[in-house]
DRENDO-1510 file (C-alpha; in Angstrom, 1 decimal, always signed):
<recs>
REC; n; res; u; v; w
REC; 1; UNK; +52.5; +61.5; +62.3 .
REC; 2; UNK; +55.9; +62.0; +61.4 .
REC; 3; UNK; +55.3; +64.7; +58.9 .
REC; 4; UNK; +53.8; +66.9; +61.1 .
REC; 5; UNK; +55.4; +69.3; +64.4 .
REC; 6; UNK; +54.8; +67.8; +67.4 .
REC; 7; UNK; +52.3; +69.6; +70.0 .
REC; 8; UNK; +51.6; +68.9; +73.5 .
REC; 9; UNK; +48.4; +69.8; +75.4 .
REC; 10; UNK; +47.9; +69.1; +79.3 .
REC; 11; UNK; +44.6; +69.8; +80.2 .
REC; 12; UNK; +42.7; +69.1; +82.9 .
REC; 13; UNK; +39.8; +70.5; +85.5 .
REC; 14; UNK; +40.7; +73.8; +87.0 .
REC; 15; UNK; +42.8; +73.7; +90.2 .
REC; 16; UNK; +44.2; +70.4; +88.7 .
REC; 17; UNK; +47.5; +71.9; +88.8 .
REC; 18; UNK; +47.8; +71.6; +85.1 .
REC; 19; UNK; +49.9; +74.9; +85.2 .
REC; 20; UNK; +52.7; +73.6; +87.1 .
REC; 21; UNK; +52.9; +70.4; +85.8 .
REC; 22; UNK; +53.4; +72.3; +82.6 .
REC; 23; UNK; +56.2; +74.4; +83.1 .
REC; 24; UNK; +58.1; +71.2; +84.9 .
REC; 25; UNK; +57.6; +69.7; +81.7 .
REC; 26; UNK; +59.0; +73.2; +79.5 .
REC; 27; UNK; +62.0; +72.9; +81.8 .
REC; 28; UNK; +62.7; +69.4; +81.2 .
REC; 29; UNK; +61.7; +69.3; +77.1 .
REC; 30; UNK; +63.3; +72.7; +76.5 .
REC; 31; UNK; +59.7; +74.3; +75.8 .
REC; 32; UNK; +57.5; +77.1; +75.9 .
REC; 33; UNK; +53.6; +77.3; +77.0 .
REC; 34; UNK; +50.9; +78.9; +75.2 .
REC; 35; UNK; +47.2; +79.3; +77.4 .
REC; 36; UNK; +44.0; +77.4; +76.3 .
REC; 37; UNK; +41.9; +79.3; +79.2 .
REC; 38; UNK; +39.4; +81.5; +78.1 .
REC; 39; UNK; +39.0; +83.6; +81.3 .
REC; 40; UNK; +43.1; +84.7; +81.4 .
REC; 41; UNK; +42.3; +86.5; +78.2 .
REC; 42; UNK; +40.8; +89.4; +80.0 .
REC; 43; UNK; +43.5; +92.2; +81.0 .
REC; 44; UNK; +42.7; +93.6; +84.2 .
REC; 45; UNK; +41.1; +90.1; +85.1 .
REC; 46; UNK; +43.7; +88.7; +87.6 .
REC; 47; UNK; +42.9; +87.5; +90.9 .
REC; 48; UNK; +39.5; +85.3; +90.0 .
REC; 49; UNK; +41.1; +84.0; +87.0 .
REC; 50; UNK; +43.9; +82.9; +88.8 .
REC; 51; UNK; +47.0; +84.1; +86.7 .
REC; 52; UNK; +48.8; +86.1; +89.8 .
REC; 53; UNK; +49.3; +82.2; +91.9 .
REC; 54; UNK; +51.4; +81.7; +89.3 .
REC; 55; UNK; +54.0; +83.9; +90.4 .
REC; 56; UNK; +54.4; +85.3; +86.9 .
REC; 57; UNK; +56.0; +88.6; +85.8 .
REC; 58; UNK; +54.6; +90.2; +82.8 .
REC; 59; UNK; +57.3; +91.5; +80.0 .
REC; 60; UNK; +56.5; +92.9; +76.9 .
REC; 61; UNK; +57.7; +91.4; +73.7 .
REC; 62; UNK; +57.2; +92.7; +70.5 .
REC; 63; UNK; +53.6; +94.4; +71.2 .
REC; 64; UNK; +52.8; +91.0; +72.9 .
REC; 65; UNK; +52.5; +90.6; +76.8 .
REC; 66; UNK; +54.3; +87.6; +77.8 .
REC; 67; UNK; +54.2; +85.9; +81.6 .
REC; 68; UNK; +57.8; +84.7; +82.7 .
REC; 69; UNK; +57.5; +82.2; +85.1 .
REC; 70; UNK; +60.6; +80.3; +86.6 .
REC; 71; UNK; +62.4; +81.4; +82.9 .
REC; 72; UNK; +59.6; +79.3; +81.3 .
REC; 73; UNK; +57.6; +81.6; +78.8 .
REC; 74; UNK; +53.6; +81.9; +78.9 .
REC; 75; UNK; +51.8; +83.3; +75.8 .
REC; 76; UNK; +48.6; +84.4; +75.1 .
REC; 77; UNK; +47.2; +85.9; +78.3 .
REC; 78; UNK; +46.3; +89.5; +78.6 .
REC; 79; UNK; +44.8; +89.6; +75.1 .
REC; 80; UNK; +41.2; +92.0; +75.4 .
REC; 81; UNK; +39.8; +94.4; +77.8 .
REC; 82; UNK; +37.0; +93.0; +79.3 .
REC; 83; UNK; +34.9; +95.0; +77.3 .
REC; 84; UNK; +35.6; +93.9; +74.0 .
REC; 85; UNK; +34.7; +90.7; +71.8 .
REC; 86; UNK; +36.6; +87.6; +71.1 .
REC; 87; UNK; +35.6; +84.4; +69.2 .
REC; 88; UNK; +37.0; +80.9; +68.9 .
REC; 89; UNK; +38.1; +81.6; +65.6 .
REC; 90; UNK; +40.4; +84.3; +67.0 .
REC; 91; UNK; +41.6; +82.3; +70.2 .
REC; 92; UNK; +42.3; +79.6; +67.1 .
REC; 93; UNK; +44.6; +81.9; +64.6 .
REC; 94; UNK; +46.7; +83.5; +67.3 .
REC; 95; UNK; +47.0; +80.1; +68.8 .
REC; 96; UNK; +48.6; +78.4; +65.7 .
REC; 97; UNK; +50.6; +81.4; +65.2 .
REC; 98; UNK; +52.1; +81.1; +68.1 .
REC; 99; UNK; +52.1; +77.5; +68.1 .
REC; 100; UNK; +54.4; +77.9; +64.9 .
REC; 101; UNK; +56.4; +80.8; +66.2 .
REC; 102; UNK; +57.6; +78.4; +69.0 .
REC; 103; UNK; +58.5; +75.8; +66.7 .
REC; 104; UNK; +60.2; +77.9; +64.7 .
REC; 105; UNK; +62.6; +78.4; +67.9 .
REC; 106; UNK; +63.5; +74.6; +67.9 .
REC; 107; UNK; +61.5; +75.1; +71.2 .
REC; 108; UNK; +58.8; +72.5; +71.8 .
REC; 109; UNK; +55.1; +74.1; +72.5 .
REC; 110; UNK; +52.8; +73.2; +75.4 .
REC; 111; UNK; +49.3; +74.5; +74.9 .
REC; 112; UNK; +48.1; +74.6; +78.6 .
REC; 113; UNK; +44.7; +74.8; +79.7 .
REC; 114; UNK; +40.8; +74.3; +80.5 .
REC; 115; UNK; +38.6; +75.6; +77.8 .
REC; 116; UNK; +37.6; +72.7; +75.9 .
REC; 117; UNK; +36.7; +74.2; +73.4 .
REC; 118; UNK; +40.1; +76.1; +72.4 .
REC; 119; UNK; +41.8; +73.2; +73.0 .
REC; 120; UNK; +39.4; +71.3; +70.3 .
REC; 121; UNK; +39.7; +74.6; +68.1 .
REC; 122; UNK; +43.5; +73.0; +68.1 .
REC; 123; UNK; +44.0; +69.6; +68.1 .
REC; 124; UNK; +40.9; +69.0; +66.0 .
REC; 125; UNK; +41.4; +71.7; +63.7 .
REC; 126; UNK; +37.8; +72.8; +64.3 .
REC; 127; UNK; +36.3; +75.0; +60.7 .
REC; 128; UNK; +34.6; +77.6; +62.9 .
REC; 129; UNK; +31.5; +79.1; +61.4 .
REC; 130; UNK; +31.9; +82.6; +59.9 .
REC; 131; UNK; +29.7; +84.9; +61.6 .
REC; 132; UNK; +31.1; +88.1; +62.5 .
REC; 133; UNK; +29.5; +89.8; +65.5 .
REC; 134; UNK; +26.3; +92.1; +65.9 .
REC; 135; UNK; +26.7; +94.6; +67.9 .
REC; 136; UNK; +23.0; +95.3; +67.9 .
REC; 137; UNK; +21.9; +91.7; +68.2 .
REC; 138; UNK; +24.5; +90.9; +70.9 .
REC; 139; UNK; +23.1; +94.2; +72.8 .
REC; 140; UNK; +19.6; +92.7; +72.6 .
REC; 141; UNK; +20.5; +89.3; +73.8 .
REC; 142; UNK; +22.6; +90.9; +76.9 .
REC; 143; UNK; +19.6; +92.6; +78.0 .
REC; 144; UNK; +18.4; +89.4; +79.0 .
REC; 145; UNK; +19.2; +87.2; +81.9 .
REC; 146; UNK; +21.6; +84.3; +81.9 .
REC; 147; UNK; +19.1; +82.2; +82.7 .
REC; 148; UNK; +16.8; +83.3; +79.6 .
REC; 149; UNK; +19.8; +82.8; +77.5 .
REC; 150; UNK; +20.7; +79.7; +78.5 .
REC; 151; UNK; +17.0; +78.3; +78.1 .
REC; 152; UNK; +17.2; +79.7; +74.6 .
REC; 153; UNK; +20.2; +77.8; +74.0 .
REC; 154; UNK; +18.7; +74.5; +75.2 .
REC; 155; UNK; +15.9; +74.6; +73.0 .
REC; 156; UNK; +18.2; +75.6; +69.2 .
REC; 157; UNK; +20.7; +73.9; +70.4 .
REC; 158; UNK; +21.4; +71.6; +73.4 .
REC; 159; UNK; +24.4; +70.6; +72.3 .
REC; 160; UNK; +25.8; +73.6; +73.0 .
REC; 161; UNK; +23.8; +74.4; +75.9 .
REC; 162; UNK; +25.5; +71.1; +77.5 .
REC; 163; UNK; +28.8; +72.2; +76.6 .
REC; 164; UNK; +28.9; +75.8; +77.6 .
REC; 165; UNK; +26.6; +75.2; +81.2 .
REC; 166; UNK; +24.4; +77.8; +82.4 .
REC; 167; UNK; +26.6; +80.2; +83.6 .
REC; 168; UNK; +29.0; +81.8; +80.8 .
REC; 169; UNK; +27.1; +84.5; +79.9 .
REC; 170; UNK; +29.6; +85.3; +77.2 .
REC; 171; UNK; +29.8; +82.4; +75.7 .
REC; 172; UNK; +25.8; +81.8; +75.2 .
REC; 173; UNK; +25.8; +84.4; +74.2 .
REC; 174; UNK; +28.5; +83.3; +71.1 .
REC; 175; UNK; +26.1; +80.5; +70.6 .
REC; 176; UNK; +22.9; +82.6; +70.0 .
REC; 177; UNK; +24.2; +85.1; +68.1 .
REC; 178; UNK; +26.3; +82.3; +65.7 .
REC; 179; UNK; +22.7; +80.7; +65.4 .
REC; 180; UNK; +20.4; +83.6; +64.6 .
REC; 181; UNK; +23.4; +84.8; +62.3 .
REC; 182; UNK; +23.7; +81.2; +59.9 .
REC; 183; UNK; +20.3; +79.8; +60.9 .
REC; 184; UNK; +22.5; +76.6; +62.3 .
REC; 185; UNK; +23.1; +75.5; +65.6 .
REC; 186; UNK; +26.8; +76.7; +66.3 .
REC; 187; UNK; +27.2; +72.6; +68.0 .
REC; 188; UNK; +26.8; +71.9; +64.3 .
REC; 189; UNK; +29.2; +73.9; +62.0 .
REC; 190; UNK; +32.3; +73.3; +63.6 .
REC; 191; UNK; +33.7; +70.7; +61.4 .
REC; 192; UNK; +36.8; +68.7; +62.5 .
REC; 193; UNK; +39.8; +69.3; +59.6 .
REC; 194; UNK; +42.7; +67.5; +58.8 .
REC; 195; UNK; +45.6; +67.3; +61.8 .
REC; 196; UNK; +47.7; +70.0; +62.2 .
REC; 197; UNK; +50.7; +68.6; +64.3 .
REC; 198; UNK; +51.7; +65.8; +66.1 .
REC; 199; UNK; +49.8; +65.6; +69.1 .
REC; 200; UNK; +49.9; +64.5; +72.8 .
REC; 201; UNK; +47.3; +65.0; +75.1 .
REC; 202; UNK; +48.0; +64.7; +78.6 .
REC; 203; UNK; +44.8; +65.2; +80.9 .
REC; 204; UNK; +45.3; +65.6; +85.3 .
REC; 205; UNK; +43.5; +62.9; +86.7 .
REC; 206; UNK; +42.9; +63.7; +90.5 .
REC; 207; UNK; +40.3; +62.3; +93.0 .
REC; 208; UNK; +36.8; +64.6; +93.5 .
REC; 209; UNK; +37.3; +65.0; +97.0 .
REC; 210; UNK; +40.9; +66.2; +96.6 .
REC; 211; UNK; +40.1; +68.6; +93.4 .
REC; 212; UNK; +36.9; +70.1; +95.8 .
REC; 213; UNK; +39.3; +71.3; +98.5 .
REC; 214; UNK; +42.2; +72.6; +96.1 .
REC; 215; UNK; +39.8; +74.8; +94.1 .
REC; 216; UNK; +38.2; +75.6; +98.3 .
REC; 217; UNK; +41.6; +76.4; +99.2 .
REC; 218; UNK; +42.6; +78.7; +96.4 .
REC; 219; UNK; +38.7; +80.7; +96.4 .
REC; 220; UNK; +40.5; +81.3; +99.9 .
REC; 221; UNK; +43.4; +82.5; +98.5 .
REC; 222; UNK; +42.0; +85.1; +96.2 .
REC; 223; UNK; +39.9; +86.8; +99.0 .
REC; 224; UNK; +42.8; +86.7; +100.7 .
REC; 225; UNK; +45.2; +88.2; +97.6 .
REC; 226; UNK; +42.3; +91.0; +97.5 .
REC; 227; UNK; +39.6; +89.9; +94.7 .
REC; 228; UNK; +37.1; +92.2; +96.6 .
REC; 229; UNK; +39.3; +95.2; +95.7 .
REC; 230; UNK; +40.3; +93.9; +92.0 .
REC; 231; UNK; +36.1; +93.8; +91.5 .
REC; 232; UNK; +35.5; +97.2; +93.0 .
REC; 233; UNK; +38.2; +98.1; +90.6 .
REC; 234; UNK; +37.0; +96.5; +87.4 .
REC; 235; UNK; +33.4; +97.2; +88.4 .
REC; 236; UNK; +34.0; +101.1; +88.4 .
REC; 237; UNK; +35.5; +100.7; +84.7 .
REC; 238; UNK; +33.4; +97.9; +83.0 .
REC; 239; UNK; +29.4; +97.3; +83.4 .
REC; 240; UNK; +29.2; +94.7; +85.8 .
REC; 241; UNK; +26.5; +92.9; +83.7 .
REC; 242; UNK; +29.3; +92.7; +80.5 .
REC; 243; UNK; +29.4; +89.0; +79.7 .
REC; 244; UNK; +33.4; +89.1; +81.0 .
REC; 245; UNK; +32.1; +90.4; +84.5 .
REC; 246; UNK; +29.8; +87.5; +85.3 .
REC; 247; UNK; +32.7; +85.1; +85.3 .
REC; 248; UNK; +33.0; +83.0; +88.4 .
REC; 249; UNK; +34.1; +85.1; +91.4 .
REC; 250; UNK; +33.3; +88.5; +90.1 .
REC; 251; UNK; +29.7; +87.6; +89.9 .
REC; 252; UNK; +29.5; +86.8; +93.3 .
REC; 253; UNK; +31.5; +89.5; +94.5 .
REC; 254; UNK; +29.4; +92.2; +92.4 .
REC; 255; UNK; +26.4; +90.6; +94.7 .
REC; 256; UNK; +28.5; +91.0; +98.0 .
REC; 257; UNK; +29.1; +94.6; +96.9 .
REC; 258; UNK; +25.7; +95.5; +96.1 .
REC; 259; UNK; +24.6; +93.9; +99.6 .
REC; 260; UNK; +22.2; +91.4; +97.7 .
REC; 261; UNK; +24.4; +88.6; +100.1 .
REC; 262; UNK; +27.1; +88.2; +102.4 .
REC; 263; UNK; +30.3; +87.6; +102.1 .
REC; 264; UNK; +30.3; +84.3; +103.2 .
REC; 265; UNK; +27.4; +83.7; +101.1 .
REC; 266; UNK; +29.6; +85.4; +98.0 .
REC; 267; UNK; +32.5; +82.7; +98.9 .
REC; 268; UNK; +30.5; +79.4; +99.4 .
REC; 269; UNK; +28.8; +80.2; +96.0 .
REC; 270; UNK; +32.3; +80.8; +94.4 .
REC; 271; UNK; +32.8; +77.6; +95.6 .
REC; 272; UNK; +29.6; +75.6; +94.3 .
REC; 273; UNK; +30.0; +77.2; +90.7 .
REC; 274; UNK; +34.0; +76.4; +90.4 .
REC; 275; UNK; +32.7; +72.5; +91.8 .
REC; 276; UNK; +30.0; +72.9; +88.8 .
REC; 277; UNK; +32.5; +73.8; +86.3 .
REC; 278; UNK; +35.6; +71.4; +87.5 .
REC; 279; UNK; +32.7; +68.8; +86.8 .
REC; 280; UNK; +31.8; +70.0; +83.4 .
REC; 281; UNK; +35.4; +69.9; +82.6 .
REC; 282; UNK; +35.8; +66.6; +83.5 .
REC; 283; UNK; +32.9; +65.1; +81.5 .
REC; 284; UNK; +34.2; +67.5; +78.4 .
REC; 285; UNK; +37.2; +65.9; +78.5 .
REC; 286; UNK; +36.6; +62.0; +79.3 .
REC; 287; UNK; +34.3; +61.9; +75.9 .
REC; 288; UNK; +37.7; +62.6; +73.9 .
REC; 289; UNK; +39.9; +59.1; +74.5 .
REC; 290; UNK; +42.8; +60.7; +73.1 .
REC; 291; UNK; +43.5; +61.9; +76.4 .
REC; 292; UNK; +46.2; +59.9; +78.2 .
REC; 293; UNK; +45.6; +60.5; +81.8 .
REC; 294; UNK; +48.5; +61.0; +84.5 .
REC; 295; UNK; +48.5; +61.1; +88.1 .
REC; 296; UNK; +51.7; +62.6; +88.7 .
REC; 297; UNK; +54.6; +64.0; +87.4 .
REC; 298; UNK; +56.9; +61.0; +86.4 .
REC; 299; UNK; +54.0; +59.7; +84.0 .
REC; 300; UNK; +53.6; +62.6; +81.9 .
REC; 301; UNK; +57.3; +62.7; +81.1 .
REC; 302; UNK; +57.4; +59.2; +80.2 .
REC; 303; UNK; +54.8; +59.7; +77.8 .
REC; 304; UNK; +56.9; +63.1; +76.3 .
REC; 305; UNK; +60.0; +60.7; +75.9 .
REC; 306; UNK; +58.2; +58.3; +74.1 .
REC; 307; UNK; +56.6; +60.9; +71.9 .
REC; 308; UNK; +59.7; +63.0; +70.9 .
REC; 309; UNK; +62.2; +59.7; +70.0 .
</recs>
C-alpha cells in the first residue's frame, strides 16, 4: 500500500518477549513503540502487569507519561487510575494519534503488544459501537460475580465470551453493558474499515513448554520485586472487587491477603490463569494469517527490510 504510512505491530502471547524484540527493532529502524496491552494502562499497576522488567524510567512529556527504555521511547502506559473507565474506542483514538505523531517525526512506529483486540481496533480499523458508559448499569452488573457475568455473555453473545475468557472482569463487563446499551451483541458491531497504514504484523512464535516456564519464571519474579506489597498498596486505595483489581496476580494476591489461600496456592494459580491466557492469545492471533511469524531476532528484521524498501 504505497499511499499509506507504514506500521509495524509485533504481538505475541505474554512472556513471548515481544517487548524486547521491539525495542531491538526501534534501535535498528530508527523507531518509537506505542503499547497494545490493556493491563499497563492502569497507573499504580506495575509489578503484575509487568512494566518495571522492563527497566523503564518514566519522564513526562507534554502532560503525557512516557517509559524510556535503552533511549527507545514507550507510549501509552500509565493512562487511568484503576478506578476509572476506558473503552476500545479510546485505546483506538489515542493510539492513532500517537501513531501519527510518530510519523510525523520521520520516526517509524511499533505498536507493541497482547490485547487482541486493540491491536484489531488498529490494523483493522475496527468502527466501535457508540455506547457511552452507565454508571448505574455498570454498578449493577459489578455486583455480580465474574462468573455470572461471563455466563451472561455466553448466552447474548458467545463470540465475545470466547474472545474475552472468563476472567476479565472488566472487559465482560464492556461487553454487557455495550449489549444492553444497542440491543446488539458488541462481537457484532465492530465493523472492519478501510486500511489505515501500511502494515506488518510480526507475531513471537515460541514452543508451549518454553512459553509455560518463562511466564513461571517471571510470576517468580514479581513476588520476588514485591507484588504482595504493591496489592496491599492498591488494595488500601481502590475496591479490590473494581474490574482493574481482579486482573491476574492481584486477584490472587487479594485472596492470599484475605487468608482465603496460601501463598503458594496464590502463586500456582497466577500461574494456571497466565497459562489460560498465553493460550487464548495464541488462538486470537493464529485466526488472523496476516501474521508473519518469527522465531528469533534475525527474521523479524528481514521482514522490516523488505517492508521499508
Amino acid at each position: 500500500m504505497p499511499n499509506l504510512k507504514p506500521l509495524v505491530v509485533i504481538l505475541g502471547p505474554t512472556a513471548s518477549g515481544k517487548t524486547g524484540l521491539a525495542l531491538k527493532l526501534a534501535k535498528e529502524f530508527y523507531g518509537e513503540l506505542i503499547n497494545a496491552d490493556s493491563r499497563q494502562i492502569y497507573k499504580e499497576m506495575d509489578i503484575a502487569t509487568n512494566k518495571l522488567e522492563k527497566n523503564a524510567t518514566r519522564d513526562t512529556v507534554e502532560d503525557e507519561i512516557v517509559y524510556i527504555i535503552d533511549k527507545i521511547s514507550l507510549h501509552l502506559l500509565d493512562l487511568i487510575n484503576p478506578n476509572e473507565n476506558f473503552s476500545l474506542a479510546d485505546y483506538k483514538r489515542l493510539a492513532l494519534q500517537k501513531i501519527e505523531e510518530v510519523q510525523n517525526h520521520g520516526k517509524l512506529p511499533i505498536l507493541v503488544g497482547g490485547t487482541g483486540l486493540y491491536i484489531s481496533s488498529i490494523v483493522d480499523n475496527l468502527d466501535i459501537p457508540e455506547a457511552p458508559p452507565d454508571k448505574k448499569l455498570r454498578a449493577e452488573l459489578g455486583d455480580k460475580s465474574t462468573k455470572e457475568l461471563f455466563n451472561e455473555l455466553q448466552n447474548v453473545d458467545p463470540l465475545s465470551a470466547k474472545t474475552i475468557g472468563p476472567d476479565n472482569k472488566r472487559k465482560i463487563i464492556r461487553a454487557l453493558e455495550v449489549y444492553k446499551i444497542t440491543g446488539k451483541p458488541f462481537s457484532a458491531q465492530q465493523k472492519k474499515g478501510k486500511p489505515l497504514f501500511d502494515i506488518l504484523q510480526i507475531g513471537i512464535e515460541i514452543e508451549r513448554k518454553e512459553l509455560y516456564a518463562k511466564i513461571d519464571k517471571r510470576v517468580d519474579k514479581m513476588i520476588e520485586a514485591g507484588l504482595i506489597d504493591e496489592t496491599k498498596r492498591l488494595t488500601k486505595r481502590y475496591n479490590p472487587d473494581l474490574p482493574a483489581m481482579s486482573g491476574i496476580g492481584y486477584k490472587e494476591i487479594n485472596s492470599y491477603l484475605r487468608q482465603e489461600i496460601t501463598l503458594e496456592e496464590a502463586i500456582q494459580q497466577i500461574k494456571w490463569r497466565t497459562h489460560q491466557y498465553a493460550r487464548r492469545q495464541i488462538t486470537w492471533f493464529k485466526r488472523d494469517e496476516r501474521i508473519h511469524w518469527v522465531k528469533n531476532y534475525k527474521e523479524a528484521e528481514e521482514l522490516i527490510k523488505n517492508f521499508i524498501k
